[in-house]
C-alpha positions in Angstrom: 199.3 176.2 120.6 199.5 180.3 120.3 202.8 180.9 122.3 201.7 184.0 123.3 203.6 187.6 121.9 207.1 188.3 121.0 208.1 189.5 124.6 211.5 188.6 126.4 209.2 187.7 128.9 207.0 185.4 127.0 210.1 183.5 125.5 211.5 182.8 129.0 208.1 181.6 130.4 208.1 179.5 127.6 211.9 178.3 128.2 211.2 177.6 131.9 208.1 175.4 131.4 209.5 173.7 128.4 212.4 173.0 130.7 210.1 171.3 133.6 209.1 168.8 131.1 212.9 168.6 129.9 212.0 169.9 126.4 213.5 172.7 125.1 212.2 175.1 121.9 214.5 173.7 119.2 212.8 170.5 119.8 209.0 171.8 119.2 207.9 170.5 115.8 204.5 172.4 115.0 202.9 175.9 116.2 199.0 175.5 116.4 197.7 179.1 115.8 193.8 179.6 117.2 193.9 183.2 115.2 195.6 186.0 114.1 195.9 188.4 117.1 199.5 189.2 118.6 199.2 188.4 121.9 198.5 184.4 120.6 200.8 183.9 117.6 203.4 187.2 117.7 206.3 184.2 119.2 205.6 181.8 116.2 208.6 183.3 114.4 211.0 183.3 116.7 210.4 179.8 118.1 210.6 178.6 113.8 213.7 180.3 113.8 215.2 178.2 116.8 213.4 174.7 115.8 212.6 175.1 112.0 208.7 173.9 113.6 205.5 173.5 111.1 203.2 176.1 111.4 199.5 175.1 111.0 196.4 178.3 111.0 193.5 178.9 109.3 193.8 180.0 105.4 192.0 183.8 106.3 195.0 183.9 108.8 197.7 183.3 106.2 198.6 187.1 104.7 198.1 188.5 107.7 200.7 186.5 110.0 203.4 186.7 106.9 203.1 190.8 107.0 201.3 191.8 110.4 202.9 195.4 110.4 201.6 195.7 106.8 198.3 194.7 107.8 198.1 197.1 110.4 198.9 200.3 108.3 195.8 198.8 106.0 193.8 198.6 108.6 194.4 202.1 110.1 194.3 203.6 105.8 190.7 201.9 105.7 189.7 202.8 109.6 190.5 206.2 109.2 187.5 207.4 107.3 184.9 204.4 108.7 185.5 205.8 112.0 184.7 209.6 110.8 181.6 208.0 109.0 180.8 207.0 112.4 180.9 210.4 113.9 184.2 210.1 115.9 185.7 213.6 116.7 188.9 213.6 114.0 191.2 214.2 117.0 189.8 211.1 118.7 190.1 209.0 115.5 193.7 210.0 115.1 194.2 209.3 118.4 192.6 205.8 118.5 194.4 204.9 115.5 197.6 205.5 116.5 197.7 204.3 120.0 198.3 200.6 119.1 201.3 201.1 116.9 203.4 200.8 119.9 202.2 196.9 120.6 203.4 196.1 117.0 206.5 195.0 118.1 204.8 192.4 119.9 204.5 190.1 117.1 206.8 189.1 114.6 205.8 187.7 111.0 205.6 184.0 110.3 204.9 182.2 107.2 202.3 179.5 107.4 203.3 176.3 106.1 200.2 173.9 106.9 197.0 176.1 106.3 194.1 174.5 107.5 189.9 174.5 106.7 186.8 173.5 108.5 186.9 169.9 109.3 190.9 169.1 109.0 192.2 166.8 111.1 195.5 167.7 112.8 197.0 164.0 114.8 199.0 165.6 118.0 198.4 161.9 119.5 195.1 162.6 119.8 193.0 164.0 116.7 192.1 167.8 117.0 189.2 168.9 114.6 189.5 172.0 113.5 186.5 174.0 113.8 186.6 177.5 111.6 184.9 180.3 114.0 185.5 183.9 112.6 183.6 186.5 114.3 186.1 187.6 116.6 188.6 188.0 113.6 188.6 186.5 110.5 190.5 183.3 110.1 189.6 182.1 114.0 189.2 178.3 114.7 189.1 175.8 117.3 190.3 172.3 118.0 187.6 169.9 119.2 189.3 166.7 120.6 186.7 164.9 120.9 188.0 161.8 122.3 187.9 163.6 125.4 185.3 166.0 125.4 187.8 169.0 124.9 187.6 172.0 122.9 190.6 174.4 122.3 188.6 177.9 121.6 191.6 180.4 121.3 189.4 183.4 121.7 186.2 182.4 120.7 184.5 181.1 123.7 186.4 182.5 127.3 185.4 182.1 131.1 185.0 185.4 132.4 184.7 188.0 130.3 183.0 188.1 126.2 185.4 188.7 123.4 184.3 191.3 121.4 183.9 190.8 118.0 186.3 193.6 116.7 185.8 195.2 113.4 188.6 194.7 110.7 188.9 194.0 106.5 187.9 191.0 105.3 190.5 188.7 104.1 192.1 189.9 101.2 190.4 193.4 100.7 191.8 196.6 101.9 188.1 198.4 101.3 185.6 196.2 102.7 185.1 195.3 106.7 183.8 192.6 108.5 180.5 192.0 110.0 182.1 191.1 112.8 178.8 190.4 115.6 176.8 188.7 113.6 179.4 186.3 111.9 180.7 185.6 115.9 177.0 184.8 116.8 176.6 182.2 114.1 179.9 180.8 114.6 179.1 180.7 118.1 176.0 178.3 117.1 177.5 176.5 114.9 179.4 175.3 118.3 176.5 174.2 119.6 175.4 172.6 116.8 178.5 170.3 116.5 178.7 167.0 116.7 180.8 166.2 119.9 181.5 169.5 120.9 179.9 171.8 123.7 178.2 168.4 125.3 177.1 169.0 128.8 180.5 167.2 129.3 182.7 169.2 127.5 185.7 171.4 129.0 186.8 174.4 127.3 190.0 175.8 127.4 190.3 179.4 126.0 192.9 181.3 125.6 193.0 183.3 128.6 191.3 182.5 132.2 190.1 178.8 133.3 189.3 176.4 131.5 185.3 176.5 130.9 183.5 173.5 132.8 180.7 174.1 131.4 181.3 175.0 127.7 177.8 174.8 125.8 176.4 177.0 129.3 179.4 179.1 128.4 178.2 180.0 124.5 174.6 180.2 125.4 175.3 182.6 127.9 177.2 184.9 125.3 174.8 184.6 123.0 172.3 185.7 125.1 174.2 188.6 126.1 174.7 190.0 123.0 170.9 189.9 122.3 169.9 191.5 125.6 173.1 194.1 124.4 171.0 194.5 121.1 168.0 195.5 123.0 169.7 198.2 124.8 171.2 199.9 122.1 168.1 199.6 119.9 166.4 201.2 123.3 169.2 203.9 123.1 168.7 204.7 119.6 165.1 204.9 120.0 166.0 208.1 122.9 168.6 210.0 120.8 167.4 209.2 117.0 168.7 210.3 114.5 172.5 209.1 116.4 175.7 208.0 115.5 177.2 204.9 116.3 180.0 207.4 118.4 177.1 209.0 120.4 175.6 205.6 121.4 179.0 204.3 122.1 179.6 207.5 124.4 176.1 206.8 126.3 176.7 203.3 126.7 180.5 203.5 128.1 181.0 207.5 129.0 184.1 206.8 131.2 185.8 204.9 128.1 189.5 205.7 127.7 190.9 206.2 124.3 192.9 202.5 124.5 189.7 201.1 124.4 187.5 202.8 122.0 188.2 200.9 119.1 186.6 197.8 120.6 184.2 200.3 122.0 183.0 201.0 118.3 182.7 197.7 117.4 180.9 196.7 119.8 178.5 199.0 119.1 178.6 198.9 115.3 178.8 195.2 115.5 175.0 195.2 117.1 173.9 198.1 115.4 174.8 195.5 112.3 172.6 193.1 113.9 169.5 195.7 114.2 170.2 196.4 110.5 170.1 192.9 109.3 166.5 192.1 111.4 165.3 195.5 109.2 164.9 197.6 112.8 167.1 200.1 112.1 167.2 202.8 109.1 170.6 204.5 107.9 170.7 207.8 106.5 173.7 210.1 105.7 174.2 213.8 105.7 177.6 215.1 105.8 179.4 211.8 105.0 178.3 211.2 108.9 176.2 208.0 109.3 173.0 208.6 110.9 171.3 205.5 112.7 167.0 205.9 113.7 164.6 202.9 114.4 162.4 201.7 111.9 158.7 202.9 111.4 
């Protein structure tokens, strides 16, 4: 389940721990993929190369792990003039949009050949529901094995820190982008709302850090952060109205480096979304530039 990017590193970690168990790659007969971001699946293909394994991820994950370069020069066609929309300085936007191109290599494409929907049933010797949570990215689920009170929530759900919900197209359009807060939020309640998952008793074990004791604790807390992060950008456009998503992002993280302003914007524009949709915010335009006050 997500082996991580295509790094020399990564495939010897992988080699050496297969190795503990006396297991090598070319014996691995499916890839579980929690969702489409390098750093989880960019291995897949070489690991189907050596052992000629199933791979098994959500449908809205499909065209983007057969042709992940190709998505990315979509993305940064579409991102381009969203982000000047936004207000970003054109240097900056350049800048932002072209910083990642070195991590491409980080992933190589693989072709899907078990796509999988809410409610499938996957039988690793133990049955693993998958659970379809986008938010964080379109085509993002989790495995509930609920024999044993375990959840497998890729990204979705983590111990320390909140994934942010990062802006991106939606599956299969290279003009429209995701909604990406307030779909995470409702996946993130639909966790909650599951039958045998996120039980006082069940573990969570994300994709990065330790594995979540306390896993329904885990998504209430992240929900509740994101509405007390509502309130204080709502507060913030209430002291510089009319603003731009840019300006707010500026105010709220003003030591920001450039690596990081892209989830910088969408974390902004992702609650900014979520003042829209509750009718507290009004949008107006002048110069192409998005202009965000408070509602009378």
């Amino acid at each position: 389940m997500d082996p991580g990017p295509a790094t020399e590193e990564a495939s010897e970690e992988l080699e050496q721990s297969l190795a503990r168990f006396g297991r090598s790659i070319d014996e691995i007969d499916r890839v579980l993929i929690t969702h489409p971001h390098m750093d989880h699946f960019g291995l897949a293909g070489r690991i189907v190369e050596e052992s000629s394994a199933r791979v098994f991820a959500h449908t809205d994950a499909v065209e983007r792990l057969s042709d992940p370069i190709g998505y990315f020069e979509t993305e940064q066609a579409y991102f381009r003039p969203f982000l000047l929309s936004m207000g970003m300085p054109a240097d900056t936007v350049d800048t932002v949009l072209e910083l990642p191109e070195p991590y491409t290599t980080y992933q190589d494409p693989v072709a899907v050949t078990d796509e999988l929907a809410a409610g499938d049933v996957i039988d690793v010797g133990l049955d693993l529901e998958c659970v379809s949570t986008p938010g964080h990215v379109p085509g993002s689920h989790c495995f509930l094995a609920a024999s044993e009170d375990v959840m497998f929530t890729g990204d979705h759900v983590l111990s320390d820190i909140t994934p942010n919900p990062l802006l991106t197209l939606v599956p299969g359009s290279d003009d429209e982008r995701t909604r990406s807060l307030p779909t995470y939020l409702e996946s993130l309640r639909k966790v909650l709302e599951l039958e045998g998952a996120a039980t006082e008793e069940t573990v969570g074990h994300g994709g990065h850090g330790d594995p979540i004791q306390n896993l329904r604790g885990r998504v209430q807390e992240t929900i509740t952060h994101h509405q007390d992060r509502k309130e204080r950008i709502a507060n913030l456009v209430a002291e510089h109205e009319p603003t731009t998503a840019y300006r707010i992002m500026k105010e709220m993280f003003p030591s920001l480096p450039a690596t990081e302003m892209f989830p910088g914007m969408s974390e902004v524009i992702g609650h900014l979304d979520l003042l829209e949709d509750e009718n507290r915010v009004v949008i107006d335009e002048t110069d192409g530039v998005k202009l965000y006050r408070l509602s009378e």
